[in-house]
FIKOLZA-1660 file (N, C-alpha, C; in steps of 0.1 Angstrom, whole numbers, plus 5000, padded with zeros to 4 digits):
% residues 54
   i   px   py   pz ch aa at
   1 5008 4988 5000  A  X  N
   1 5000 5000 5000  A  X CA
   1 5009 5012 5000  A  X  C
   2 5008 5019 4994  A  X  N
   2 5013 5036 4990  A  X CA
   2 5003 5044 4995  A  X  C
   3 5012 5053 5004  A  X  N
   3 5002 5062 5014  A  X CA
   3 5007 5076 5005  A  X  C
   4 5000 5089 4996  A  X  N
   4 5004 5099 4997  A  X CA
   4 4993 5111 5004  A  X  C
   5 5000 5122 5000  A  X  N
   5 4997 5134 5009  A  X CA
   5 4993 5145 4997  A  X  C
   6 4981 5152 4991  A  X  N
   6 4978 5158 4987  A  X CA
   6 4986 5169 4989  A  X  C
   7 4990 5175 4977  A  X  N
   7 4999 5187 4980  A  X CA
   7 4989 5197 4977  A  X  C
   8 4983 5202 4958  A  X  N
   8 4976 5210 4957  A  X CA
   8 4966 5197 4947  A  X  C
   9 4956 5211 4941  A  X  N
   9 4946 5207 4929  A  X CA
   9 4947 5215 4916  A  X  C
  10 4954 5209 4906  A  X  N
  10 4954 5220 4896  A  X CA
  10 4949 5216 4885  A  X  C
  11 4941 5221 4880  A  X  N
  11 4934 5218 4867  A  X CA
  11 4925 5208 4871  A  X  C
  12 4925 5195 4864  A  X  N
  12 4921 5183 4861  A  X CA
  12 4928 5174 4870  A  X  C
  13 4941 5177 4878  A  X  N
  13 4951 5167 4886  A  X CA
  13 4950 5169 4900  A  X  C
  14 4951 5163 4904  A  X  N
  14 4953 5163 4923  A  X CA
  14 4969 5158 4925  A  X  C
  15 4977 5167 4929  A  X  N
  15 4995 5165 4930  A  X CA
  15 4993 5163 4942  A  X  C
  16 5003 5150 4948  A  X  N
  16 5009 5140 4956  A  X CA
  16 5019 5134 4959  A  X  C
  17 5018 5139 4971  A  X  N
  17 5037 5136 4975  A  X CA
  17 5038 5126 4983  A  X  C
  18 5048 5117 4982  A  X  N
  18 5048 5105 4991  A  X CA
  18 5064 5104 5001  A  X  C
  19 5063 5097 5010  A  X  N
  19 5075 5101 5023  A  X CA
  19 5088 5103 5019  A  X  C
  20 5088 5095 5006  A  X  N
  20 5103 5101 5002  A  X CA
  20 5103 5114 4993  A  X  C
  21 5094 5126 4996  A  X  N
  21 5092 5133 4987  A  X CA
  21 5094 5136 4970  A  X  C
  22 5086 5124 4969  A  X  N
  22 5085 5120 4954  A  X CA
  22 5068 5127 4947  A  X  C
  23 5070 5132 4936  A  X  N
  23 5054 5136 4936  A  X CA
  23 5049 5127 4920  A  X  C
  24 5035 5129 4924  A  X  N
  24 5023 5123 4916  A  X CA
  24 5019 5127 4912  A  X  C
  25 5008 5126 4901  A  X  N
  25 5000 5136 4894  A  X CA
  25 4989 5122 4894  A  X  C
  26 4977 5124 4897  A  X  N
  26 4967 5117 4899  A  X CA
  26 4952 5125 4891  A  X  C
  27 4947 5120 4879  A  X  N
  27 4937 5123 4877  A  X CA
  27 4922 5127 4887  A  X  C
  28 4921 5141 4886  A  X  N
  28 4909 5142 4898  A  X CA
  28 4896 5135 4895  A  X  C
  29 4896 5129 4886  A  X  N
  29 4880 5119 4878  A  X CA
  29 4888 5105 4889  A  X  C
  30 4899 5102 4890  A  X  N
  30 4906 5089 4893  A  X CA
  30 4906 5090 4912  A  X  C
  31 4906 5102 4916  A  X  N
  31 4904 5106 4927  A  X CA
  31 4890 5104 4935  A  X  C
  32 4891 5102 4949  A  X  N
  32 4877 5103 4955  A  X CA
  32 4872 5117 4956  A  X  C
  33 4856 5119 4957  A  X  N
  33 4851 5130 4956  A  X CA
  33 4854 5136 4971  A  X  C
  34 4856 5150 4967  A  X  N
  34 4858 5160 4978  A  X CA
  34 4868 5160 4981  A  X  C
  35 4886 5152 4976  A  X  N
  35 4891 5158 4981  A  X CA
  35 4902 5170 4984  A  X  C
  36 4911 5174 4992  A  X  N
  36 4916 5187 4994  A  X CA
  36 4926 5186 4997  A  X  C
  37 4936 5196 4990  A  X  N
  37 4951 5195 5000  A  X CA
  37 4949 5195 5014  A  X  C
  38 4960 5189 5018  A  X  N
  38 4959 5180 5030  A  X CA
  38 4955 5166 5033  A  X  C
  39 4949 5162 5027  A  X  N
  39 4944 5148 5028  A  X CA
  39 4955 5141 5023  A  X  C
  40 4952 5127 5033  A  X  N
  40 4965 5117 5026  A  X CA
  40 4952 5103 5022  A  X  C
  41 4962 5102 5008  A  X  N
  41 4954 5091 5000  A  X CA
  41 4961 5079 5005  A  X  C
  42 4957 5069 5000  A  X  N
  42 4960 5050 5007  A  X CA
  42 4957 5048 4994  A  X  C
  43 4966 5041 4988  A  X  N
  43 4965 5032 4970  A  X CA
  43 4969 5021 4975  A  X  C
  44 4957 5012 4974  A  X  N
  44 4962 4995 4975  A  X CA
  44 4967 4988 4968  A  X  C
  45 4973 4983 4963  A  X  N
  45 4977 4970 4952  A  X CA
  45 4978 4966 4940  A  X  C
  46 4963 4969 4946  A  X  N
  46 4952 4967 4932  A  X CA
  46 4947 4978 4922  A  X  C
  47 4953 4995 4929  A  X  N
  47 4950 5008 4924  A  X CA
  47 4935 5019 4929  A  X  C
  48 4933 5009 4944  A  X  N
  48 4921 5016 4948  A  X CA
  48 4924 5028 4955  A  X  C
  49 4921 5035 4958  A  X  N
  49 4922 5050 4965  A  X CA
  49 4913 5055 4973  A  X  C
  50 4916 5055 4988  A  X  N
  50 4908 5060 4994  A  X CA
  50 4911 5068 5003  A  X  C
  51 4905 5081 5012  A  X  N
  51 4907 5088 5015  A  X CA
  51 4914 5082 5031  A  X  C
  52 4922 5088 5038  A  X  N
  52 4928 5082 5049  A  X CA
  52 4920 5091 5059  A  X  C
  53 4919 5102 5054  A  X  N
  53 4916 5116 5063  A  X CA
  53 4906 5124 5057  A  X  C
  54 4895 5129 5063  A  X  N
  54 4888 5134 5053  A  X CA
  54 4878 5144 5055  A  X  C
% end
């Protein structure tokens, strides 16, 4: 499981940064609704995404 950390929301993307400060670009359609920098996402295995914090 890959834990990241919402950084911002720009455009169409939700940017995510994970503990080794590596960043993501995650489609916000591919994202759960609602959410906001600050939140940390949980991606399982399998590519599910759910909100850790919310």
């Amino acid at each position: 499981m890959r834990t990241l950390t919402i950084d911002r929301i720009d455009g169409k993307y939700v940017f995510c940064e994970d503990e080794e400060k590596k960043y993501y670009a995650i489609e916000i359609d591919e994202a759960p609704a609602g959410v906001k920098p600050g939140n940390i996402l949980e991606i399982d295995d399998d590519g599910n995404i759910s909100v850790k914090n919310q």
